[in-house]
N, C-alpha and C positions, 0 to 999 in steps of 0.2 A: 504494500500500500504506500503510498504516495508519501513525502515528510513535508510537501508543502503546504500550506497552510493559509485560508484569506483571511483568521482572523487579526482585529491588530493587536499590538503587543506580538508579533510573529513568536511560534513557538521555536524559531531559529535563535532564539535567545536564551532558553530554554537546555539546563545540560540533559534534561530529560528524555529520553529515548520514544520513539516510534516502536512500539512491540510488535515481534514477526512470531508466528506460529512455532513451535516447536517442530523440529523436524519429522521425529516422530508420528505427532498426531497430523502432521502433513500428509507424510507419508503413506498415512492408513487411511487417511480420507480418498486419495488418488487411487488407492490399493481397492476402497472398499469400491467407489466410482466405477473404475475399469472390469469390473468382476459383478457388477450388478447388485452387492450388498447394500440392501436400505437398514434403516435405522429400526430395530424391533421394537423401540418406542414412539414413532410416529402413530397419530391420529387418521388413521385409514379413512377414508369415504364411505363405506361400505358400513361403517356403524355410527354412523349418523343417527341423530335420536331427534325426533320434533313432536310438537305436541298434537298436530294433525297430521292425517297420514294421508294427505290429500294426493290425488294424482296429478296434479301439474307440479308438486314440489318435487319429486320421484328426480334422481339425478341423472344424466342422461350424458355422453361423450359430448356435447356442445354447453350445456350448463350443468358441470358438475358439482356435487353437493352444497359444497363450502363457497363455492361460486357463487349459487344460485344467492347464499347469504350476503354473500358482498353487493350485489346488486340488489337486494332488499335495504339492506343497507342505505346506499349511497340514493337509492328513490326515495327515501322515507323525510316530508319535509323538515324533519329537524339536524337533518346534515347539509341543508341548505343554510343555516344558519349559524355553520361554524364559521364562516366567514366574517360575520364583524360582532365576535364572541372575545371578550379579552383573553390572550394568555397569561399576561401578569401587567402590561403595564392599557391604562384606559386612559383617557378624555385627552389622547392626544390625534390628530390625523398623520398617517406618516405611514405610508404599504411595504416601506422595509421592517416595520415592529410585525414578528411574529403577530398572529392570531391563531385561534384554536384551529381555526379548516386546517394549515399550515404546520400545527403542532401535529396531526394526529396522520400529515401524510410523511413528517420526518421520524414517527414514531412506526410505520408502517413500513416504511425503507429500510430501517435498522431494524424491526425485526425481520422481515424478510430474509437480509444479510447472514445476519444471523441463523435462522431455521435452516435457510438455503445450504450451507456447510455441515450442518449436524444433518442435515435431510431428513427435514422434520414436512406438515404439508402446509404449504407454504399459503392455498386459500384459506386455509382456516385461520393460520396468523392474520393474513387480512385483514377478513373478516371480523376478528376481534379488535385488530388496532382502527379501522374508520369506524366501527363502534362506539367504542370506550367511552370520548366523551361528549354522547349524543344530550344526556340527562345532563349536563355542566351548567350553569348560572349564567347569568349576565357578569360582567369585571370578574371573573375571575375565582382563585378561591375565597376573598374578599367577602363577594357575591353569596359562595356557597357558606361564609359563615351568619352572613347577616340571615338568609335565610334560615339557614339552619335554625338559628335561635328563635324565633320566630312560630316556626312548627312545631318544637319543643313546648316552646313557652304556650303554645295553645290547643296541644295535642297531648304532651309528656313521650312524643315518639321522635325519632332521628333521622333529618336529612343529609344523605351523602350522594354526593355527583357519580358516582359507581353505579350505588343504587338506583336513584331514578334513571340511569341509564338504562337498565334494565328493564324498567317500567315503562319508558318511551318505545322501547324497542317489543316488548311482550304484551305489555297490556289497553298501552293511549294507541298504535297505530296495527297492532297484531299482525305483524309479517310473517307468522309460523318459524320465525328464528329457531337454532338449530340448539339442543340442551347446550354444546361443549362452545359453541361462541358466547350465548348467554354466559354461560361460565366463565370466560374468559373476561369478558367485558366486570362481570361484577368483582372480579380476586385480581383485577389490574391496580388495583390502588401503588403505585411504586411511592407513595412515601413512607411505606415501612419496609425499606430492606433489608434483605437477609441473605447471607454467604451462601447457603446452601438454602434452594427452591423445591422443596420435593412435592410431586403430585397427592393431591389429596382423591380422596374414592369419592363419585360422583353417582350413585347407582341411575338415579330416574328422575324424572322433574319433581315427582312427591316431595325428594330427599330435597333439591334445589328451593322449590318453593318456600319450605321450611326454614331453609338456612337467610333468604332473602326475609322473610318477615321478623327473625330473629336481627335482624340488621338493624331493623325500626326500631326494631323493643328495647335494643341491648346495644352502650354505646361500643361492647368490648368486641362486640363479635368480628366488625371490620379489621379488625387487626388478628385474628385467628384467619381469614382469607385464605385458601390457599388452590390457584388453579387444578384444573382433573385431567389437566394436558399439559404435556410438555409445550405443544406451542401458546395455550393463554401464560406457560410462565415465562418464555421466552419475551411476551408481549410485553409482560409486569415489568423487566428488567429495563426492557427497552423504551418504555415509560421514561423511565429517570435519566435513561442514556442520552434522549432524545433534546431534555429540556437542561442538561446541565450549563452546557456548555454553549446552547443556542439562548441562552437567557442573559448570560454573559456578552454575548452580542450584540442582544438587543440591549442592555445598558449603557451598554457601551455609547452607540446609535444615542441613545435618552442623555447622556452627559451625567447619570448617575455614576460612570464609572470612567476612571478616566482611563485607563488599561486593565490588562491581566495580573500587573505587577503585585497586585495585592491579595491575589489567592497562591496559597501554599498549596505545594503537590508534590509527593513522593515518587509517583508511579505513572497516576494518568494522565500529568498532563495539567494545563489552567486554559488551554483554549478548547473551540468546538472541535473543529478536525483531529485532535491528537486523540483526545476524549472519548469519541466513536471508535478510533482505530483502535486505541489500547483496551477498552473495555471489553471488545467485539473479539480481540485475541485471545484475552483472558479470558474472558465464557467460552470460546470455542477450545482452547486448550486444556480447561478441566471441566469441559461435558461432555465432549463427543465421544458416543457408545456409551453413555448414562443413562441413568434415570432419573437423570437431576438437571438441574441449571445450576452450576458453581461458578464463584469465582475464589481465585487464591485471598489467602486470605491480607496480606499485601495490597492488594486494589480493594479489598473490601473495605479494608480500612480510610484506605486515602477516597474511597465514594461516599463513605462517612463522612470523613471529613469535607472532602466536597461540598456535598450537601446544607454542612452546616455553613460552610464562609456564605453559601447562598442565599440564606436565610439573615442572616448577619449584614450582610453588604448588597442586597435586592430585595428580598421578600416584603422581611419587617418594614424596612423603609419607602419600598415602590408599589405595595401589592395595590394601592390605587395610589395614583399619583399625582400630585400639588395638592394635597392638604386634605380632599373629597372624602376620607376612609367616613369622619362620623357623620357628615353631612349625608351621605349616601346612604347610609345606615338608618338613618332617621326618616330616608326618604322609602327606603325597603318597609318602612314598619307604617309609615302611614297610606303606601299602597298596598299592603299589606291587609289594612284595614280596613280600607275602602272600597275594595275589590269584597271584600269576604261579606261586609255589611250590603252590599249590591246585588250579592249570590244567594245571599240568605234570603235578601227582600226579594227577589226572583224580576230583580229587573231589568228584563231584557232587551231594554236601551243599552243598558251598562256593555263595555269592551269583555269583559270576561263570558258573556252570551255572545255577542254580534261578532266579536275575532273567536274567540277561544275557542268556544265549544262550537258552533258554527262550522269553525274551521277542521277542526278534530274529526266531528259526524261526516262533513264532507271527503276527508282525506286520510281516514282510517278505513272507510270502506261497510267497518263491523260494527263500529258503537254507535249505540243510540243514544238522544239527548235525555231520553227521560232513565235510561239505565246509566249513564254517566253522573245525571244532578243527581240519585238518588247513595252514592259516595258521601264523603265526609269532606264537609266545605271548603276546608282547611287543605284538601287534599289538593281540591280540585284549585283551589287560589295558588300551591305552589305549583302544580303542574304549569299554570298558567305563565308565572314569575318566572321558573327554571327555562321557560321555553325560549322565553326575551331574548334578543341581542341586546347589545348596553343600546343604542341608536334607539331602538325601539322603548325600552325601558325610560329614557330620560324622553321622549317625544310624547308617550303616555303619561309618566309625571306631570309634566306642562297641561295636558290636556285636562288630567285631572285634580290638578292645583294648581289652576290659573291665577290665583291670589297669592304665591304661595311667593320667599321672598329666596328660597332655598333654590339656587343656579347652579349649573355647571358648564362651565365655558370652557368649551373646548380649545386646546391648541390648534391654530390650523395649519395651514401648509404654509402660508406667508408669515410665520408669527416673528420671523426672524429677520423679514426683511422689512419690518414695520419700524425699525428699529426699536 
């Protein structure tokens, strides 16, 4: 792999190495290639599980199983709207800043890469990475806290962008999604890593359904997660892979950072390109012909510590950015209550009938409005909230508190040359 690199602060400054594959496990991969040896941990097509056994899902040599999911996927309109979805940084204009569409197809590239070497099936990684984060918030994880709190506070149950992923994907648009992509989509949380990824037993959607409601009930359970395929944990990994070092880019871009020089790295690396390669070595040098996702424990540590300077030097300080975090919050909770008081009063003038639900009965195909209102209000207001782009969400505020003194002034494209 390549030692060049675009981002700045060049990693040619850098005494830290580009990682090459072990000869060895090189060796064996060409070995296994040439001789037609697959991986006897891959996710076959052939045991595909869905919750209907409809005959146009049935796979077929032009749309094979996991396929057929990607493309349920990527029709479903709420991957239409990963597009002007924050990744971490909001209320500025500028189409080099990552957004979500963007995260989930660099998160989709590296796993590939990834699977592709262990020969894992590479539709089903897919299919789990343009998944992942269909159910995500408006700004961010920001977004997904203020909600969170919110559903909590008037539920006593648990919002997490996993979750509702899941829920967008099975039960608001019901694309017959396949059990082991659902799966994958809900056990992708990559911000609790772990050195060693071992599959967990996934028997039937019974068992799935179970573990997904224990999610609501129980704040511990996201953190016990553990995908039922090698490739949803290939995905998990690549998760974190995907956004370390392209986060750091975008700071960069934002003038939150003024280089690399101030993240420490043992092993992988402080830019994007180094970061991908090295990780991408490392997991393919202690898993292939596993039953595991590893990495040495060396990188494991220095993606720990990664992790945290990122937190430390973007998150805490960018996760919305110029000052917005409590004002937006405050803006979450009186749309929040204004929507719910609208739903309850059944007034369908209100945007949560005429967009929402409207839009949902029209373009889910299967739900009805009177089997959707007859849910838990609260449910159906975040369904509503988590669906937003931030664009949408601050153009609804306005609309909805027109009096209201609480703005968000967006940066624009000229804000520099305004002097």
């Amino acid at each position: 792999m390549s030692s060049a690199s675009n981002d700045p602060g060049r990693e040619a400054r850098s005494p830290i190495p580009y990682l090459s594959l072990d000869p060895d496990i090189a060796d064996a991969i060409r070995s296994d290639r040439a001789n037609g040896v697959g991986n006897p941990y891959r996710f076959d097509d052939e045991h595909v599980v869905r919750r209907q056994a409809n005959e146009h899902d049935e796979a077929t040599l032009t749309r094979p199983a996991f396929g057929r999911d990607i493309e349920k996927i990527i029709n479903v309109p709420a991957y239409n709207r990963y597009a002007d979805k924050t990744q971490v940084f909001s209320f500025i204009q500028n189409d080099d800043i990552s957004r979500r569409g963007l995260h989930v197809q660099l998160v989709s590239r590296i796993a590939r890469n990834i699977g592709g070497i262990l020969g894992l099936n590479i539709d089903l990684i897919e299919a789990i990475a343009l998944g992942h984060d269909v159910g995500h918030t408006p700004f961010g994880h920001a977004g997904e806290k203020f909600l969170g709190k919110l559903y909590h506070a008037n539920t006593g149950r648990f919002f997490n962008h996993n979750v509702h992923s899941v829920r967008v994907l099975d039960k608001l648009f019901r694309r017959n999604i396949s059990l082991q992509t659902l799966d994958g989509v809900l056990c992708h949380n990559g911000e609790f890593a772990q050195q060693v990824l071992s599959m967990s037993d996934l028997p039937d959607f019974d068992t799935f359904d179970a573990i997904v409601e224990r999610c609501y009930t129980d704040e511990t359970t996201i953190k016990t997660l553990r995908p039922s395929t090698l490739e949803g944990c290939v995905v998990r990994v690549s998760d974190m892979i995907a956004y370390l070092g392209k986060d750091r880019q975008d700071a960069i871009d934002m003038g939150v950072l003024g280089s690399l020089s101030s993240f420490d790295s043992q092993v992988i690396g402080r830019g994007n390109a180094q970061i991908i390669n090295n990780l991408t070595v490392d997991i393919v040098n202690n898993s292939y012909g596993k039953d595991r996702i590893a990495m040495s424990k060396a990188v494991f540590d220095d993606l720990k510590r990664a992790k945290t300077q990122n937190y430390e030097q973007i998150y805490f300080n960018e996760g919305v950015i110029s000052g917005y975090g409590n004002i937006v919050e405050e803006m979450f909770a009186e749309m929040y209550g204004k929507l719910r008081a609208q739903l309850v009063a059944r007034d369908e003038g209100s945007p949560i009938f005429r967009h929402h639900i409207a839009n949902l009965v029209t373009k889910s195909r299967t739900v009805r409005a009177d089997e959707y209102l007859a849910e838990n209000p609260d449910q159906i207001v975040v369904d509503y909230m988590a669906s937003m782009t931030d664009s949408y969400f601050t153009t609804l505020y306005e609309f909805l508190f027109p009096k209201s003194d609480k703005h968000i002034i967006t940066q624009d494209y000229c804000a520099d040359l305004r002097g």
